[in-house]
N, C-alpha and C positions, 0 to 999 in steps of 0.2 A: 268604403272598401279598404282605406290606409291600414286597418286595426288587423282584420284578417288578414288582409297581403304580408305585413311583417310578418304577420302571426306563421301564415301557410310557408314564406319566405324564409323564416328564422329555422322549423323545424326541418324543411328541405336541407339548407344549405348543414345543417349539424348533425341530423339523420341518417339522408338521403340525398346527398351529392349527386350530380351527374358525373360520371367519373369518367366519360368517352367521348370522341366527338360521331360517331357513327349514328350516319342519321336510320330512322327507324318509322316505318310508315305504317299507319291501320290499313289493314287489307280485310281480305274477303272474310277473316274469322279473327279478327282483332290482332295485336301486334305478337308478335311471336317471333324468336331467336332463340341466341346461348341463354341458360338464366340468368349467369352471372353479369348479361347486358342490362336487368331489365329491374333492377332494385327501385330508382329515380323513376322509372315509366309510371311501375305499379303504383307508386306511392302519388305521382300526380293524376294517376287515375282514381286512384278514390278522390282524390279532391275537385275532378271532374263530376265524377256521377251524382256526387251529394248536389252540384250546377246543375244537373241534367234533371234532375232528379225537383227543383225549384221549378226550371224553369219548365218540367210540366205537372204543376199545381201541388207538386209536393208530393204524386204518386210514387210508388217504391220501384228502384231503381236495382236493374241487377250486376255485378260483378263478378266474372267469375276468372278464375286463375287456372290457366290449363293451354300443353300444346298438342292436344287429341293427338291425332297419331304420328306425331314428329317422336323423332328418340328421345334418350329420357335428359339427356342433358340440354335440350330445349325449354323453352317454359311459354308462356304468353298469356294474355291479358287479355277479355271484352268485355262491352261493356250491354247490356241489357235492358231494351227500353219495354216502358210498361206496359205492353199488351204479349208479351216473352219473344216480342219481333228483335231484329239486329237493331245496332243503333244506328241513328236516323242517319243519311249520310252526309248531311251538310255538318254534324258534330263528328265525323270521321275525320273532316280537316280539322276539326278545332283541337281533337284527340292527337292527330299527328302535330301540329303545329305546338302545343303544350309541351308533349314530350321529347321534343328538339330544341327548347329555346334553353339557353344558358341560364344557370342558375338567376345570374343577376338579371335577366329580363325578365323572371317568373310571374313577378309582380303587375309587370305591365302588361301581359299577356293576359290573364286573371282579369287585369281591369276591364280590358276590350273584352272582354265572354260576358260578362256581367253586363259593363255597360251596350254592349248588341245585342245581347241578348234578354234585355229586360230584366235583370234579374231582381228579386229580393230577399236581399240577404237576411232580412232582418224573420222570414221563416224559416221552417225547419226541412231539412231532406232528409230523405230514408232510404238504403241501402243494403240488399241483399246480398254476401258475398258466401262462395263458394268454390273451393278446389279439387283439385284431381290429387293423385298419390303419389304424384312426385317429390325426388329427396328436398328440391328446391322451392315447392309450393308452399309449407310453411312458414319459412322467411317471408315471400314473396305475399302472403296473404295479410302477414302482421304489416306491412309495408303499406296494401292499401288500409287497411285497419286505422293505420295512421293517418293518413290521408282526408277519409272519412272524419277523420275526430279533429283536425286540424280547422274544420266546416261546422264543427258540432252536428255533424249529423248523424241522428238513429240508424244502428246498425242493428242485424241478425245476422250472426255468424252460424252457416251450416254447418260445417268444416268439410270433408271429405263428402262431396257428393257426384254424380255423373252433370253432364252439362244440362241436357234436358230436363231433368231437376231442377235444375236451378230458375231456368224458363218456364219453369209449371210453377213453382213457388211464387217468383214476381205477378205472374197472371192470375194467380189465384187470391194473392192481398192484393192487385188494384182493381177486382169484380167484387171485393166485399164477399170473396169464399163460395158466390155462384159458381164458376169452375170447379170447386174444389176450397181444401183447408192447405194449408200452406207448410204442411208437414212433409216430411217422410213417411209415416205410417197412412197418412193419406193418399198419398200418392200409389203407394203400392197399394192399399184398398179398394182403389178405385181402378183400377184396371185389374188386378185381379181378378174383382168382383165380378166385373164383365165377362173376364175372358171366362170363368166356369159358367156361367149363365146362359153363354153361347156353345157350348159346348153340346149336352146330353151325356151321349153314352162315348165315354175315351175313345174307342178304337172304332173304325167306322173303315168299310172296304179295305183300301191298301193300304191306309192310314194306319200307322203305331205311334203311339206316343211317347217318344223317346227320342231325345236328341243329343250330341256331343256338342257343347260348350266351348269355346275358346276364349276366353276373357282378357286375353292380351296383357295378361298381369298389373291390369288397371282395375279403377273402381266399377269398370262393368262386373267385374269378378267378385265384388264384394254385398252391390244392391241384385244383382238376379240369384245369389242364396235366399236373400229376402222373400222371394218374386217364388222360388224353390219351394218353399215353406208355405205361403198361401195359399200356391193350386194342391199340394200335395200330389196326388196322384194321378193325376188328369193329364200331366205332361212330363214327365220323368227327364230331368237334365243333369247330366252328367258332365260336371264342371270341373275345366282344365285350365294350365297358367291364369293361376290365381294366386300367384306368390307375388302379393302388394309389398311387401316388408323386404324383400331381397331387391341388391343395389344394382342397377346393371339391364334387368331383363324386361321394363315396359316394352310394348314394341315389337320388340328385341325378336326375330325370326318367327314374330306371329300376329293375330289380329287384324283386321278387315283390309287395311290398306295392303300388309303386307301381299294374303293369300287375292287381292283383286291384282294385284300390279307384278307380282310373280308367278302369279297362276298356277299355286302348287300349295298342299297341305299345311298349317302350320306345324313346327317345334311344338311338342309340349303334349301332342294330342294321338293318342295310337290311332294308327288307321283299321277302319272294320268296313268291310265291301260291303257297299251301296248301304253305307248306315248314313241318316241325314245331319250333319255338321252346320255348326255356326260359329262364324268370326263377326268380333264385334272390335272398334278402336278402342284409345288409351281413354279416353273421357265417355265414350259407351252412346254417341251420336250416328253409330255408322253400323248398317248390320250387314255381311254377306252369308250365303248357303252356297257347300259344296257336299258333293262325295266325291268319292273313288269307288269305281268298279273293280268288278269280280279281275278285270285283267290289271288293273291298279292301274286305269288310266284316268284322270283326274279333268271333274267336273264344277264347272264355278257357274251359280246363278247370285247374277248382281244385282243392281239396285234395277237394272229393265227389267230385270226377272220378278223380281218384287211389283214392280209398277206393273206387269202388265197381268200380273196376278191377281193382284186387290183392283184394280180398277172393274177387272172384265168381273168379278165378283159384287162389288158395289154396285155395278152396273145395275147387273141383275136384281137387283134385294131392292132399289131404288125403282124400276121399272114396277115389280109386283107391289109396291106400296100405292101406286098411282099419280104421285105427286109427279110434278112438271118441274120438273130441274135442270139448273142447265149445269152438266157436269163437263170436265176438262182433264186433260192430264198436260204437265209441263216436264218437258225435258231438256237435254241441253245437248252441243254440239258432241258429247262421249258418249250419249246415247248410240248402242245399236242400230245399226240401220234396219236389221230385219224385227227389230222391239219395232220401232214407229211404224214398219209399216203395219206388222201384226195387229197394233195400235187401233190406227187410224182406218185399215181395211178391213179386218176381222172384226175388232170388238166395235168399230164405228165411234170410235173415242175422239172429238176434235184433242189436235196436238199442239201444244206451243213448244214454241224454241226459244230460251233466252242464254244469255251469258253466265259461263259457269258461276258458282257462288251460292250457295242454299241463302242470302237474302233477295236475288235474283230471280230463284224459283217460287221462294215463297209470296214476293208480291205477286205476283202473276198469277200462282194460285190462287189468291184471296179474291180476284176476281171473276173465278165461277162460283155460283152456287154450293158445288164440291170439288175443291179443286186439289190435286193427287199428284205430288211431283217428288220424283225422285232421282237423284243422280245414280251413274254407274257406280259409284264409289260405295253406294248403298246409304248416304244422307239421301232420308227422307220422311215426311210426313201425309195425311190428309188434311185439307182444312175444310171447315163445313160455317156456311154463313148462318148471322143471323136471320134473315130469313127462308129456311130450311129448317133451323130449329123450331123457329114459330108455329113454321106449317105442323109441321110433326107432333108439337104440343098438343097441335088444335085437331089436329085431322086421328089425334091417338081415342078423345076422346067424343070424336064424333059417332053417333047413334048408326049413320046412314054406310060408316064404312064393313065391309065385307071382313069376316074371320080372315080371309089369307092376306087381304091387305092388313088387316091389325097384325098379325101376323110378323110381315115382313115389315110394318113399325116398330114395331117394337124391339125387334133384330136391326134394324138401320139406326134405333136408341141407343142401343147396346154398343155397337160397332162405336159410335161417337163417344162412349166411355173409356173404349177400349183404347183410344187412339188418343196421341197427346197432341194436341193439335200444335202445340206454341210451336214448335221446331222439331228436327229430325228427332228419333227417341231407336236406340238400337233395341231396347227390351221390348219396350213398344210394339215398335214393329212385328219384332219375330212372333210374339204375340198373336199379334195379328194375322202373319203366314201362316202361324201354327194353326189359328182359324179357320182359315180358308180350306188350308190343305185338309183337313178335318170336315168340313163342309160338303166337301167333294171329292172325299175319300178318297186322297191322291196319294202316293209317296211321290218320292223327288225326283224320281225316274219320270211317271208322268206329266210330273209339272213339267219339266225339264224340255217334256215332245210337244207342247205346244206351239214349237215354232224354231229352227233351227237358227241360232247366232253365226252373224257372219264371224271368220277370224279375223280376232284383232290383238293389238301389242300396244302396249302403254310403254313409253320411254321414260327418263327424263335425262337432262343435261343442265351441269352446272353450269352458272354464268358470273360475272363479278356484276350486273347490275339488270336483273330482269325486265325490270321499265324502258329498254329500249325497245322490246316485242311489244307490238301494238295491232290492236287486232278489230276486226268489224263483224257484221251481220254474226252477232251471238258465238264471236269467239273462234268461225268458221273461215277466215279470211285477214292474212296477216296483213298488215298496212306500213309498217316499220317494222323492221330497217328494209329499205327500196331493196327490188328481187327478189326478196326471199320465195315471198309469194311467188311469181312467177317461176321460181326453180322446183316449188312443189308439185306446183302443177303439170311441172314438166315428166318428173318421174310417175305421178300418180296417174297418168297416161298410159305406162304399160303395162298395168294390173288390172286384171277383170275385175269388177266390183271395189276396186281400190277408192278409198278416199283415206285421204292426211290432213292432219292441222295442226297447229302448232301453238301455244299460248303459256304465257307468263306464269309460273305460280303466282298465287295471292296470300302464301305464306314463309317464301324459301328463295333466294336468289337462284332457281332454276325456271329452265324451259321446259314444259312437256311437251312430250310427241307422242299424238296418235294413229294409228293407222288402222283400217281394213283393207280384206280382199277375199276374195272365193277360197284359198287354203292359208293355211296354218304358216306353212313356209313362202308364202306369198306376203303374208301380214307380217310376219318378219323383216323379211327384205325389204320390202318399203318402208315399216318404221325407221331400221338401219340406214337405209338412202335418206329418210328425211333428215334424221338423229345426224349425219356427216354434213346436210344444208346448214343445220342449227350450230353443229359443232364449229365451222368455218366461217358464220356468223360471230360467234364466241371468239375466236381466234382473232377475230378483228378489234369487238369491240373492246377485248382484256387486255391486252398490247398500253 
């Protein structure tokens, strides 16, 4: 290890100095800040993954450089392990502890990852990196470039692509191209492909095919012209903030986080009554639908919206196939309350609840047979096991099965085309919506009366260290700092239907605050009452 360590050692300290002491921790979507913190992170992060990348058998490892829907002068770093899953979490501390150690410890850090973790150096790694269209991703992508090369490890540079791309690429080179070819032109291929397949005839009852685009002037804006161009005229998308090239505006008063967390149309996008809209974030993982009505009062379906869409949908096409499967949906504590129960009492969907975090949902999903989890925020995907494919393989071409079961196999094939499985996919998805609602010749206004959302308010509040909120049963119950808890529960006492929680970001030294209740200015007030518990927490701990 002496020869690389200098080697990795030498190019750090001359390259890529640490030039801060601010420590800097892997969270729920890899490390993320200012960019100008993150030159030294990125750059020991390719020389992590080419590690990661060894120490599971030399499968390709992915990298991608992106801080989805934080503002543009954010930046951040994940890292992608070979099945397009997050990375593992016991290399989450190895990721954190790397890029906090002083230059001159570098070496010795290195040594212990190798030596604990068995490594041999003496093969080769392989390394998929990929960016988003920030001013700052550039630098930051040559940085792990270097990093990578500092390991001799094989790299393919994408350059600008969305994130779930880049999680389809790594899963598609370590199945040997069974998922797929490990392109961009495959990628959009293959779900294209699907989605006209599924389709017939464009317009179907209430259904039109036409949507307003918001691309949050990220590279969502740049691969669904692609996505444009393949269906042609099957789904006509009229694309908005999609000015990648201008300095200033990712983000910037639009894109999924924005219109979920403001509750209100983005920048960028004319409003047309009751025409069906889509926001998607900065890296294109996150899909929300709104309109505005005829009185211009404004309608958001979020990720329960979505969930409780494809779920009751899949349900159905999985029932008429005859196969026995055990299907699931996973949600988490910002779920809806009247989504789960819709859920769990109408469509009869068993429900999980775990801790926010789409690697959270995602394990969880992977253990049903189809398991369908989406967050409010609108990260989400399906996953569908190997054995459900098998069946499906086997039961497509079986003699004894019935036209309407072949039927709905081969529409439940198609669907599993349609869908990316590795991780949330915003084009994907909508995709998919566009599907369904096409299916059951809905517009948005119907989807929408399946089931009335209680109100709610999303806050947040800044903190100088968010790891003092500590939290239990799936994020649902604060446990530090002592009382808090208890003062929550004291207000959310006077609200009909009221429930609050409170939890840490896992990418931003802030606190969220959620609230419901029976109205609109009810969910206000109590977020506000929690948002001054949290505030006066803050006040304590910044002193």
């Amino acid at each position: 290890m002496t020869t690389v360590q200098n080697c990795v050692s030498a190019i750090a300290a001359k390259n890529h100095p640490k030039k801060h002491s601010k420590t800097i921790q892997y969270g729920t979507a890899g490390f993320r800040t200012v960019a100008t913190d993150l030159d030294h992170v990125v750059f020991r992060m390719g020389v992590l993954s080419v590690l990661r990348s060894l120490k599971c058998n030399c499968q390709t490892i992915g990298l991608m450089i992106t801080a989805s829907h934080n503002k543009e002068e954010d930046n951040g770093v994940k890292i992608v392990d070979p099945m397009g899953e997050m990375l593992e979490q016991s290399w989450e501390e190895l990721a954190t502890e790397l890029a906090n150690v002083d230059d001159d410890k570098l070496d010795t850090v290195l040594s212990d990852i190798v030596e604990k973790q068995k490594i041999d150096l003496s093969k080769t790694g392989s390394v998929f990196v990929g960016q988003d269209t920030r001013p700052s991703s550039d630098s930051l992508a040559r940085a792990a470039l270097t990093g990578i090369a500092a390991l001799s490890g094989i790299v393919k540079d994408y350059g600008i692509v969305t994130t779930p791309m880049l999680h389809y690429f790594v899963t598609c080179q370590n199945t040997n191209e069974a998922y797929g070819k490990a392109t961009a032109d495959s990628y959009i291929k293959k779900i294209s492909s699907a989605f006209l397949k599924l389709r017939g005839t464009h317009e179907k009852g209430k259904y039109k095919p036409e949507i307003h685009f918001d691309g949050a002037n990220g590279v969502g804006s740049v691969i669904v012209k692609d996505f444009a161009q393949a269906i042609g005229d099957a789904l006509k998308i009229n694309i908005n903030n999609d000015r990648i090239d201008e300095v200033g505006v990712l983000n910037k008063d639009c894109g999924a986080e924005y219109v979920k967390t403001q509750q209100k149309p983005p920048k960028g996008v004319a409003v047309v009554a009751n025409a069906r809209c889509v926001s998607v974030d900065g890296d294109a993982d996150r899909v929300v639908y709104y309109y505005v009505d005829a009185d211009n009062k404004f309608h958001l379906l979020d990720g329960d919206r979505i969930a409780t869409l494809v779920a009751g949908y899949i349900m159905e096409v999985v029932k008429k196939t005859g196969l026995e499967v055990n299907l699931g949906l996973v949600q988490t504590a910002y779920a809806n309350g009247s989504s789960t129960a819709y859920i769990s009492e109408k469509l009869n969907v068993p429900v999980a609840c775990v801790s926010t975090g789409v690697k959270n949902l995602h394990r969880k999903a992977v253990e049903f047979d189809i398991g369908i989890y989406f967050e409010a925020n609108g990260h989400g995907t399906i996953t569908f096991s190997d054995k459900v494919k098998d069946k499906l393989d086997r039961e497509l071409t079986n003699p004894s099965s019935s036209k309407s079961q072949l039927s709905a196999m081969k529409e439940l094939a198609l669907l599993i085309n349609l869908i990316n499985e590795t991780v949330g996919d915003a084009l994907s998805d909508m995709l998919l919506v566009e599907t369904v609602l096409h299916a059951r010749g809905w517009d948005i206004q119907e989807w929408e009366n399946t089931y009335a959302d209680l109100p709610n308010r999303l806050l947040k509040v800044i903190v100088k260290d968010r790891n003092v909120v500590e939290t239990t049963d799936a994020n649902r119950k604060c446990t530090s700092p002592a009382g808090v808890q208890d003062a929550i529960d004291e207000v959310v006492k006077k609200f009909k239907n009221g429930r609050s929680f409170i939890r840490a970001s896992g990418t931003e030294d802030v606190v969220r605050v959620y609230a419901e209740a029976d109205t609109q200015e009810n969910a206000d007030q109590l977020a506000n009452l929690v948002k001054k518990i949290v505030e006066d927490m803050a006040g304590g701990i910044n002193q």
